[in-house]
N, C-alpha and C positions, 0 to 999 in steps of 0.2 A: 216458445223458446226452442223444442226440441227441433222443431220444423226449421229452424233460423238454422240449425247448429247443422241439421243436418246439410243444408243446401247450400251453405255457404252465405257470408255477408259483407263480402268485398261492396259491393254496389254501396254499402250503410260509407266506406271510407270516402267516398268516389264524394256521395251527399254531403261530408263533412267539409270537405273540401269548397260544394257551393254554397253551404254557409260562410265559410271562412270570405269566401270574396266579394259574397252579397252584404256582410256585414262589416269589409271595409268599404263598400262600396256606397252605404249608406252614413256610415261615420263621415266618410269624406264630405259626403252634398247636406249631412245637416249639418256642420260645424256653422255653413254662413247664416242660417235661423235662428241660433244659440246666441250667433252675436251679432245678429242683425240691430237690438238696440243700442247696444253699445260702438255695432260701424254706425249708424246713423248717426251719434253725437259725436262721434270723433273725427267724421269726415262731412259733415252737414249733407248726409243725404235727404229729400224728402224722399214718402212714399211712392210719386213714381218713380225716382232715380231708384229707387230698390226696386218695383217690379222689371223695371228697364233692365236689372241686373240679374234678375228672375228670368226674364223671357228670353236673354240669350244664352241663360244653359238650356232652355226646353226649343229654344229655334234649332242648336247643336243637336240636341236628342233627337228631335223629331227627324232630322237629317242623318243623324249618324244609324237610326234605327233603320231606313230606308235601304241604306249603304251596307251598315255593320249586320243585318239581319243576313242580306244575300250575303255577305263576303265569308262569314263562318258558316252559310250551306256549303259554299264553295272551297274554303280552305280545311272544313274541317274543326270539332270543336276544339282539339288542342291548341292549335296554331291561334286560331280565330280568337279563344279566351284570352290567350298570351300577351295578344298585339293589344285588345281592348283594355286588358287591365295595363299595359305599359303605359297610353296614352293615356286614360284619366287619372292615372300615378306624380305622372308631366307636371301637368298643369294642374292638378292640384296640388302641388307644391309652389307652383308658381305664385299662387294668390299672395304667400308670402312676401314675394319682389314689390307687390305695387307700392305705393307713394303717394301722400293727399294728391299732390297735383293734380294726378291724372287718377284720381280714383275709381269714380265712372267705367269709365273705360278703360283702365286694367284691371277692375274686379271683373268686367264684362266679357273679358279679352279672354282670362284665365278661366271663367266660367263656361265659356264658349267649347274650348278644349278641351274643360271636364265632363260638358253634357255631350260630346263627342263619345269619348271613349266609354263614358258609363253607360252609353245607347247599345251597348253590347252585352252584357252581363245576364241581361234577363235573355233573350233569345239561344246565347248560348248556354245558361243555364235550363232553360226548358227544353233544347234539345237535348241536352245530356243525359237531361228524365228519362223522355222517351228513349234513348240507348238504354237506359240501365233501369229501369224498372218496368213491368208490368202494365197495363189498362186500370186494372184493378189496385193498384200501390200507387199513382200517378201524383192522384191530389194531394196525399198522405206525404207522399215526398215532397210534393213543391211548397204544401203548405210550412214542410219544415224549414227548405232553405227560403223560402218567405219569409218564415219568421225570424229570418237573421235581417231584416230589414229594420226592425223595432230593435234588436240590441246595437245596430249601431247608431240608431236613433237615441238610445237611453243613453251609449257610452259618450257621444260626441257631448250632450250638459254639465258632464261629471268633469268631463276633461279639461274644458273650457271653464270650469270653476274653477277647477284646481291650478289652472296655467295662469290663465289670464285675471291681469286684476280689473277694479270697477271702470278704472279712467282708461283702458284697453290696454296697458300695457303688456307686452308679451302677446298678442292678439295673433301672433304669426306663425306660433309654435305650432298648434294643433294641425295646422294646413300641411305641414313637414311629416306630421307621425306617421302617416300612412305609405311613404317612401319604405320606410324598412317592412311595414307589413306584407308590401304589394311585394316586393324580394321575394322576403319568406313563402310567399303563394306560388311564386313562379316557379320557386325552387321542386316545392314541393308537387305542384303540378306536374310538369315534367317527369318528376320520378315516379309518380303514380299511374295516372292517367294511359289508359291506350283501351281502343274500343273493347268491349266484353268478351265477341267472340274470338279476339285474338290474345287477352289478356292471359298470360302465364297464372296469374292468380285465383283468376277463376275457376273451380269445379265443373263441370259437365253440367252436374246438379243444380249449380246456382243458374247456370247459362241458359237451360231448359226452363226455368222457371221465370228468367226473363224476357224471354222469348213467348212464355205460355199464351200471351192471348194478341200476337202480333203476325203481320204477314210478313214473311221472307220479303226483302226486298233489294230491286238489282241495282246497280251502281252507276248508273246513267245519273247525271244534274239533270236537274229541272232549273228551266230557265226562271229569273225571278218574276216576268213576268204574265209566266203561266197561273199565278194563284190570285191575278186581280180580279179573273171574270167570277170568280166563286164568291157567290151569297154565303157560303161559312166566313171567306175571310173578311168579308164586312159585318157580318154576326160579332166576329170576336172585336174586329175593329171600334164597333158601338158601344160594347162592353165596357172597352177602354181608355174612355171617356172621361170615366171615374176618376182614373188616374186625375185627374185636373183637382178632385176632391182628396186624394191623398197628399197633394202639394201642398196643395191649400196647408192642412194642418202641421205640415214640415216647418215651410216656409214664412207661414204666417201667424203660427200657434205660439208661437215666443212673444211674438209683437202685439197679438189680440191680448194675450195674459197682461203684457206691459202695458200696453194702452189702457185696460179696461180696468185691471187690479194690480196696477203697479207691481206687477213682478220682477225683482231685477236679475242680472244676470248668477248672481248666487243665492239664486231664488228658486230660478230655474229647473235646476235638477230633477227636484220631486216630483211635481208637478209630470215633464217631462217622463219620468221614470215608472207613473201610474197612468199614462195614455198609453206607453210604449209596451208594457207587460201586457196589459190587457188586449192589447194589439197583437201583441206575440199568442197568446192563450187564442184569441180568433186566428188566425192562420193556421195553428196547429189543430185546432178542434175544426173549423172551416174545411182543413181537406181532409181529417181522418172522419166526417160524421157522410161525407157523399160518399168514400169507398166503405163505410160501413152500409151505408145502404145498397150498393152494387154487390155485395156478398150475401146479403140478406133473400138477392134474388131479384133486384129492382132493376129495371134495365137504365142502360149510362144516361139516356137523357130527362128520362126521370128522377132520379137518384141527384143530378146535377141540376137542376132549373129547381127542384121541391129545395136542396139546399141555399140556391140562390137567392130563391123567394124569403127562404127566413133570412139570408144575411141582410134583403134589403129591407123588411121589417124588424130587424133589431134596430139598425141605423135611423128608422124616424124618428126617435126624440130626439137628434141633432140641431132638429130644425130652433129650438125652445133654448140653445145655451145663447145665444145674442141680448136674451131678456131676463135672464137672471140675474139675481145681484149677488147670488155666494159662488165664490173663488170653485170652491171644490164640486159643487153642482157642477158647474160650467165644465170642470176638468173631466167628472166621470163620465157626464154625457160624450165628451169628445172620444174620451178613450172608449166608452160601449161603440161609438160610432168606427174609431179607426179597428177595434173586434172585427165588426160586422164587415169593413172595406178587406181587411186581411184576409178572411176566410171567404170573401169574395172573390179577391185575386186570386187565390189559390186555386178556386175552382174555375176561372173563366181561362187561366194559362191551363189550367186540363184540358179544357174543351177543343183546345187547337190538337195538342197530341192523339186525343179522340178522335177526329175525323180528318187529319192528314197524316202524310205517312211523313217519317221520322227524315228524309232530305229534303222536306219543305217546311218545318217545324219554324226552322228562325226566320225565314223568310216572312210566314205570317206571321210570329210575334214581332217583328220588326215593322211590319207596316200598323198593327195595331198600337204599336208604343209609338209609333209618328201622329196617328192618331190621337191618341191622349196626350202627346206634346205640346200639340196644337190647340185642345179644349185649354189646357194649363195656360196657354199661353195668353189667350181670348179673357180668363179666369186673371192672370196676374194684372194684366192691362187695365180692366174693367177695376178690378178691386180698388188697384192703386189710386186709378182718377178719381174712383168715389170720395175715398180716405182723405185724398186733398182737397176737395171740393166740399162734402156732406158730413164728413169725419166721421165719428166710430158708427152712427146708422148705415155705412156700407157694410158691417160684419152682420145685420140683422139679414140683410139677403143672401148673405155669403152661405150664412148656415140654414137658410130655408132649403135653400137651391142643393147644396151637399146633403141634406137630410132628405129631399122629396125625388133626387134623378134617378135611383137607382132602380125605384117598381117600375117606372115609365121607360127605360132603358130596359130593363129585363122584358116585358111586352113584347120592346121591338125585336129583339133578339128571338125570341119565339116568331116571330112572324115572319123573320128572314130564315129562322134554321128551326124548324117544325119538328123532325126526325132525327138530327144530329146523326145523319148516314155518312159511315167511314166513307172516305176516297182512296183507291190504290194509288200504286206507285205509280202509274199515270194520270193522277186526279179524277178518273173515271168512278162516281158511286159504284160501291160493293155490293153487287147483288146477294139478298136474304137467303 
């Protein structure tokens, strides 16, 4: 604490603040899982017409991650975070407007727009890391604004209890709340925010110490597609693959609960509220246990793959909740499972600020979250046609496949990036 006090802790407000937008940013994209059963009786969706609705927010993401990843290297993370939280503010308010008639396709319309602009969030959330913290604090920090992924996870069931009734009335509100939050963000953004080394707020003391274990770097772009010939950025890219297993349990964990143990919508909550903590507890313990081990003396790609490895062995009993028959087995497993994914993500968006320098940062997190847009998307398709076709026996492969991808995925990931060696400001390995 003395060490905090003495060096300054602007950077701790700067992280406050990507909590603040990552955890509207998840309130928003789960409100439609919360009420996915109750849209599907009120607008006669089946299970493909909901993945159909699924895959054009992740067809958006995966495209906006492409686009929005370069356009805040290039605009800068201020501006960059601005424009992306205005757009998925939009249109997720718009979800409100649609109409039985055309339900389809204005939830698909509106969802289209929100996986647009929320394809920004993380990219420029993980470059901001790299601005304002350390090698050594990195995963510590992403794991925290990580974990604002799970409270807006928890908050969006409570919400939608409280708003909405059984027969969906009121179903519109929740979609509206996040207009005044995304305000309040911009606002406060704005008044905050400006890089370190120019920031008035900042201490000398605090600046040196975020600077401690990084290279000066000069002010030339990098074109976006200098970082595709790099085996690091298909390393991360494989990584995040996963992602298609975190949707899963967004997306689909309201309706597996409803399907399997008639959970209903004021049911929901708990359930939701003890995957989503526990999920928060892995993010937070997921990035502060690899920077306890890089202080311990362990070098970064040690320290990161030994943590990897346990996250992906916490996660195999996932495979075993399809064939249970108690409500709450089912639930802990998922929520040990979404643990084990959090404090995964935490440490695989390290790995990028690890070995590229901090103006290519969102670039490769944006091409690796088009990457997992696309697993998701592969993942919603397939789900759906089983559901309609085989019925609830699609969820038995759903949680094999979520439980066993991640040791098989961590392998390749060692086999594309061996040494996890920094790149300079010109992408050129760091000579030892």
């Amino acid at each position: 604490m003395n060490e905090t006090k003495k060096i300054g802790n602007y950077r701790y407000r700067i992280l406050a603040l990507l909590m603040f937008a990552t955890t509207i940013n998840y309130f928003d994209r789960s409100i439609i899982g919360v009420l996915a059963p109750t849209l599907e009786k009120l607008f006669g969706w089946s299970n493909n017409d909901y993945a159909n609705i699924m895959i054009s927010f992740k067809v958006a993401y995966a495209i906006g991650m492409l686009s929005m990843g370069g356009l805040i290297d290039r605009l800068g993370t201020k501006k960059g975070y601005t424009l992306s939280i205005a757009i998925w503010s939009v249109f997720g308010m718009m979800h409100a407007l649609v109409r039985p008639g055309f339900s389809v396709i204005g939830f698909a319309a509106a969802r289209f727009g929100l996986g647009f602009g929320e394809s920004g969030n993380f990219p420029a959330a993980i470059k901001t890391t790299a601005e304002w913290f350390p090698k050594k604090d990195r995963a510590y920090a992403t794991g925290l604004f990580n974990a604002a992924t799970s409270i807006g996870a928890i908050a969006a069931p409570f919400v939608v209890a409280w708003i909405v009734e059984e027969d969906g009335t009121n179903w519109q509100i929740p979609f509206l709340i996040t207009g005044a939050l995304s305000a309040l963000w911009v606002f406060l953004w704005f008044r905050m925010y400006k890089k370190p080394e120019v920031h008035p707020k900042v201490s000398k003391e605090e600046l040196d110490y975020i600077q401690s274990d990084s290279e000066a770097e000069n002010e030339e772009k990098l074109p976006w597609k200098s970082v595709l010939d790099k085996r690091q950025t298909w390393a991360f890219a494989l990584a995040k693959v996963t992602d298609a297993v975190w949707w899963f349990y967004l997306f689909w964990g309201a309706k597996f609960l409803a399907d399997t143990f008639q959970v209903d919508i004021h049911n929901i909550a708990l359930p939701f509220f003890v995957i989503y903590i526990l999920a928060d507890g892995g993010s937070i313990l997921g990035g502060y246990l690899s920077g306890a081990f890089i202080k311990k003396g362990w070098a970064i790609n040690k320290a990161r793959k030994v943590t990897l490895l346990i996250c992906a062995l916490i996660i195999l009993p996932v495979c075993f909740v399809a064939v249970t028959e108690n409500k709450w087995v089912a639930i802990i497993l998922i929520g040990i499972a979404a643990a084990g994914h959090q404090a995964w993500s935490a440490n695989i968006f390290t790995l990028v600020s690890d070995v590229f320098p901090k103006k290519a940062t969102a670039s490769v997190v944006g091409i690796g979250g088009m990457v997992g847009a696309v697993a998701g998307i592969l993942a919603d398709k397939a789900l759906g046609s089983v559901l309609d076709t085989a019925g609830n026996s699609g969820y038995f492969w759903a949680f094999t496949i979520a439980g066993s991808c991640y040791l098989i995925i961590l392998g390749l990931v060692h086999l594309l990036m061996p040494k996890m060696t920094p790149l300079d400001e010109n992408l050129n390995p760091v000579k030892e």
